[in-house]
Each structure stands twice: as structure tokens, then as C-alpha cells.
C-alpha positions as a Markdown table, in Angstrom:
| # | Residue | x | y | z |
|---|---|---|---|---|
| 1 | Unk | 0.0 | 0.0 | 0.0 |
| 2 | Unk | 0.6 | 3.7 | -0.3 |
| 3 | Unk | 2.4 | 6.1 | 2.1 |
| 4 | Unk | 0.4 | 8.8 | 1.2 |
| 5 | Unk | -2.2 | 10.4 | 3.8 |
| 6 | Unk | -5.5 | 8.8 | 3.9 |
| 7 | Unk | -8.8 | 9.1 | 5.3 |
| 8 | Unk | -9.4 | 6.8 | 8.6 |
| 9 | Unk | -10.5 | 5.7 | 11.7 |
| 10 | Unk | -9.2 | 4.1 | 15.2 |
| 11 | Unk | -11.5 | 1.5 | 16.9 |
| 12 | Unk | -10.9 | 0.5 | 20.4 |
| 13 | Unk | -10.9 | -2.6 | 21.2 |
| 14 | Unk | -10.6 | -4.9 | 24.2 |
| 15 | Unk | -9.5 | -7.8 | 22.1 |
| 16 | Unk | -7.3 | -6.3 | 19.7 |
| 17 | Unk | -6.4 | -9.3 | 17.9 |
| 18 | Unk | -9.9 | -10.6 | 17.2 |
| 19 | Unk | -10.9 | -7.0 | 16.1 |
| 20 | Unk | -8.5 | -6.7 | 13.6 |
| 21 | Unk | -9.0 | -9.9 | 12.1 |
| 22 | Unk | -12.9 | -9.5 | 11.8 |
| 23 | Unk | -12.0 | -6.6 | 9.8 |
| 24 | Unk | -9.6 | -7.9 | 7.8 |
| 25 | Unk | -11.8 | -10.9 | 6.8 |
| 26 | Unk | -14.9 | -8.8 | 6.6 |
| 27 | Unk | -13.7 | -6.0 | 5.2 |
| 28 | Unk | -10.7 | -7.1 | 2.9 |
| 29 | Unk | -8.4 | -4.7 | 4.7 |
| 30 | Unk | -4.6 | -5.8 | 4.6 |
| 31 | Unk | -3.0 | -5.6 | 7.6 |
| 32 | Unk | 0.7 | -3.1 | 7.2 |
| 33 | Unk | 1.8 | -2.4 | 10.8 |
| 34 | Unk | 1.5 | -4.6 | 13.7 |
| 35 | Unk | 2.5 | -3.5 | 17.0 |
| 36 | Unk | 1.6 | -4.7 | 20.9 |
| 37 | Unk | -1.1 | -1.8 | 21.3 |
| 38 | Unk | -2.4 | -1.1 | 17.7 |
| 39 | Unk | -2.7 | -3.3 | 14.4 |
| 40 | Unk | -2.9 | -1.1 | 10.9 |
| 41 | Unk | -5.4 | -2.1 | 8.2 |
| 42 | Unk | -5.6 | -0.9 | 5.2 |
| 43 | Unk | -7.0 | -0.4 | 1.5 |
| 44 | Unk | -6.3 | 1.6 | -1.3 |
| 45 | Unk | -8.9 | 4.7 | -0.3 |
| 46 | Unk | -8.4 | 4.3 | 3.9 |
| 47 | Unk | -7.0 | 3.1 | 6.7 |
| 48 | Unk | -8.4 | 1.8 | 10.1 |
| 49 | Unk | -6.4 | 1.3 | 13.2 |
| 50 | Unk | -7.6 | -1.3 | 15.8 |
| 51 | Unk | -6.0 | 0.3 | 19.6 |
| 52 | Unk | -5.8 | -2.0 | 22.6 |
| 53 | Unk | -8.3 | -0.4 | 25.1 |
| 54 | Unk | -5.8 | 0.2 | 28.0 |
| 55 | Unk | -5.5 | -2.7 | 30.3 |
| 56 | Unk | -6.9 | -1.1 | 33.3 |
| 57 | Unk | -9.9 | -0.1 | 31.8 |
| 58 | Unk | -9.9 | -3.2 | 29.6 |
| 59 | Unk | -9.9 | -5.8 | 32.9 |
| 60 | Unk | -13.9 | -3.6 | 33.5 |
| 61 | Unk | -15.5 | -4.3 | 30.3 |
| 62 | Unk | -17.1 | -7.6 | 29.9 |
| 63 | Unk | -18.1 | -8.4 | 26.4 |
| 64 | Unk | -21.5 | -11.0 | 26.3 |
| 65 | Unk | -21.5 | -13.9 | 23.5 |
| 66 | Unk | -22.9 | -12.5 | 21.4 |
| 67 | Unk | -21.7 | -9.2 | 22.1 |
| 68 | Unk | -24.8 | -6.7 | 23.2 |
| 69 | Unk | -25.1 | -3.8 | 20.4 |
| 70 | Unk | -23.7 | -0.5 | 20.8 |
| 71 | Unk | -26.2 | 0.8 | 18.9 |
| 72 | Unk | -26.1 | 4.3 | 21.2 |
| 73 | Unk | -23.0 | 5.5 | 19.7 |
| 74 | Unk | -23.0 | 9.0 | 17.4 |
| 75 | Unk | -20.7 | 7.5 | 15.2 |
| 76 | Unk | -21.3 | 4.4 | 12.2 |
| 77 | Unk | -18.7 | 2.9 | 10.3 |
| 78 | Unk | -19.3 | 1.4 | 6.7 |
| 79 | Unk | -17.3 | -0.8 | 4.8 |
| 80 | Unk | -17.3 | -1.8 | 0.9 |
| 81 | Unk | -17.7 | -5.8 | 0.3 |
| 82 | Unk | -17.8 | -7.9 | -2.6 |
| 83 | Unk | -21.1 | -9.6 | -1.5 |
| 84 | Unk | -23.3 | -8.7 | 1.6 |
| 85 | Unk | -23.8 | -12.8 | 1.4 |
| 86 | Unk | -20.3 | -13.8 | 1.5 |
| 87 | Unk | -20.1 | -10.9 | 4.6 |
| 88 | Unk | -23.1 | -12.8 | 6.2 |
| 89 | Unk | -21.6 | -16.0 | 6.2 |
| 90 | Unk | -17.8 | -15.2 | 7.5 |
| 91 | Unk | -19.2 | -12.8 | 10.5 |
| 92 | Unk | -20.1 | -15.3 | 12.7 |
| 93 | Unk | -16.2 | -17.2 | 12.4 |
| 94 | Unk | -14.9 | -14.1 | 12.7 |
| 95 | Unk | -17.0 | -13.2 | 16.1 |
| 96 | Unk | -19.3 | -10.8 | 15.0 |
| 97 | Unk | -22.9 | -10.6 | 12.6 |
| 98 | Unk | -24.5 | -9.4 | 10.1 |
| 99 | Unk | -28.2 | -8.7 | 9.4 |
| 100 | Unk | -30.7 | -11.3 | 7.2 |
| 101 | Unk | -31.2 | -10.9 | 4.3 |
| 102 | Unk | -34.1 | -9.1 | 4.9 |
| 103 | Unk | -33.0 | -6.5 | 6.7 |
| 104 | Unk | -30.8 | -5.2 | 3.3 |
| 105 | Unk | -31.8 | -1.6 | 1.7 |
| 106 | Unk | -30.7 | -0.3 | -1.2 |
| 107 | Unk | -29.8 | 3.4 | -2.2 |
| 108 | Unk | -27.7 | 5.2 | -4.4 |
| 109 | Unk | -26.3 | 2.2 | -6.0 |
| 110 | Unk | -25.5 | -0.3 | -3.4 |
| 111 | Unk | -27.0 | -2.8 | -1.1 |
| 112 | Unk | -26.6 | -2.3 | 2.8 |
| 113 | Unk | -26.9 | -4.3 | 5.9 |
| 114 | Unk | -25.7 | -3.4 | 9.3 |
| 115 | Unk | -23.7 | -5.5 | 11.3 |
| 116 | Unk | -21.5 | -5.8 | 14.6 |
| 117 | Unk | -17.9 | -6.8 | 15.3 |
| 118 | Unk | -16.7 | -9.0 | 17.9 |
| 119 | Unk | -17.1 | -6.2 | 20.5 |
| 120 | Unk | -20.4 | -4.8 | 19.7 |
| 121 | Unk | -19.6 | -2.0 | 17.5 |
| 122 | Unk | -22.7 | -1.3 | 15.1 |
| 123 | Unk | -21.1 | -1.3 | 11.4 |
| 124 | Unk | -22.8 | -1.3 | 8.1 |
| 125 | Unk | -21.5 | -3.1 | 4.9 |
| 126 | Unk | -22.4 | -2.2 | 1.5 |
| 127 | Unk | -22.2 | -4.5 | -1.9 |
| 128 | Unk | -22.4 | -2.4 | -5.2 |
| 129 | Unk | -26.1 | -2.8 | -6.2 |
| 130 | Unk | -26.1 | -5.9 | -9.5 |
């Protein structure tokens, strides 16, 4: 990938790990910097950091199987992916969900469905529209 400035994100996590790698399978994001605290993902058009929640603060949170929905949140990430079915069936072996089939919409050219990641994060994936 590039070395030029991109547009981005950080994402805490209490898992780090399983974070990054539900958005790397998920979202096809390559992975270009590892360190302990943060992982680096990236495509062409952005990049997403995955930060270890501090682990004072970390040892507090409890995270439910499945995770409860942080749906309360002024913030929404969305992710571009090949197929919101292919997206469906990975989710759960990557520790998070996406929604039936049923609960897709389309607008402006593509299909979206909101998800979750391991940790409860609300995040919505979109196919372009066939």
C-alpha cells in the first residue's frame, strides 16, 4: 500500500487481535503495521487502526456472547464488500454478525446491511447494487 495520507479511523478494542481480524476478513483490509497496542489495516482509499483499550480499563468491560449492540454510539462505520452474502456467512467465524437478508436496503447504488464486530460496535456493509 501507499504512504500517502489517507482518510481513517481508530477503533478501540478490548481484544485487539480478534478486532483486527474480523475486519480484515470482513472487510478485505490488509493488515501493514502490527504493533503490541495497535494493528494497521488498510485499503487503497483508507486506513483503520484497531488500539488496545488500555489494560486497566480493559480488565472492567465484559463483552457478552454475542456481544450486546452498541447501537447508542454518534458514530457508524461502513465498509465496501464484494457480496453482503459472502459478509453474512464469514461474521459469525470471525465473532461478529450481520443482518438477514431481509434487513438489506438499497440506495444510491448499493446494497446495505448493518452489522456488529466481535465487541459490539454497530457497522454497516455495502455490496455495489447488480
Amino acid at each position: 500500500m501507499s504512504n500517502a495520507a489517507k482518510s481513517g479511523a481508530v477503533i478501540f478494542a478490548k481484544d485487539l487481535t480478534r478486532v483486527a481480524r474480523f475486519y480484515q476478513g470482513i472487510a478485505a483490509l490488509c493488515v501493514v503495521h502490527v504493533e503490541q497496542d495497535h494493528v494497521v489495516l488498510e485499503s487503497k482509499h483508507m486506513e483503520l487502526v484497531i488500539h488496545a483499550i488500555p489494560q486497566r480499563i480493559a480488565e472492567e468491560i465484559i463483552i457478552a456472547d454475542p456481544p450486546e449492540l452498541r447501537a447508542e454510539t454518534p458514530i457508524k462505520l461502513f465498509f465496501p464488500v464484494a457480496s453482503l452474502d459472502d459478509a453474512r456467512s464469514k461474521a459469525p467465524a470471525l465473532g461478529g454478525a450481520l443482518g438477514a437478508k431481509s434487513k438489506e436496503w438499497e440506495d444510491r447504488g448499493f446494497l446495505a446491511c448493518d452489522g456488529n464486530d466481535p465487541e459490539g460496535n454497530v457497522v454497516q456493509f455495502r455490496e455495489n447494487a447488480r
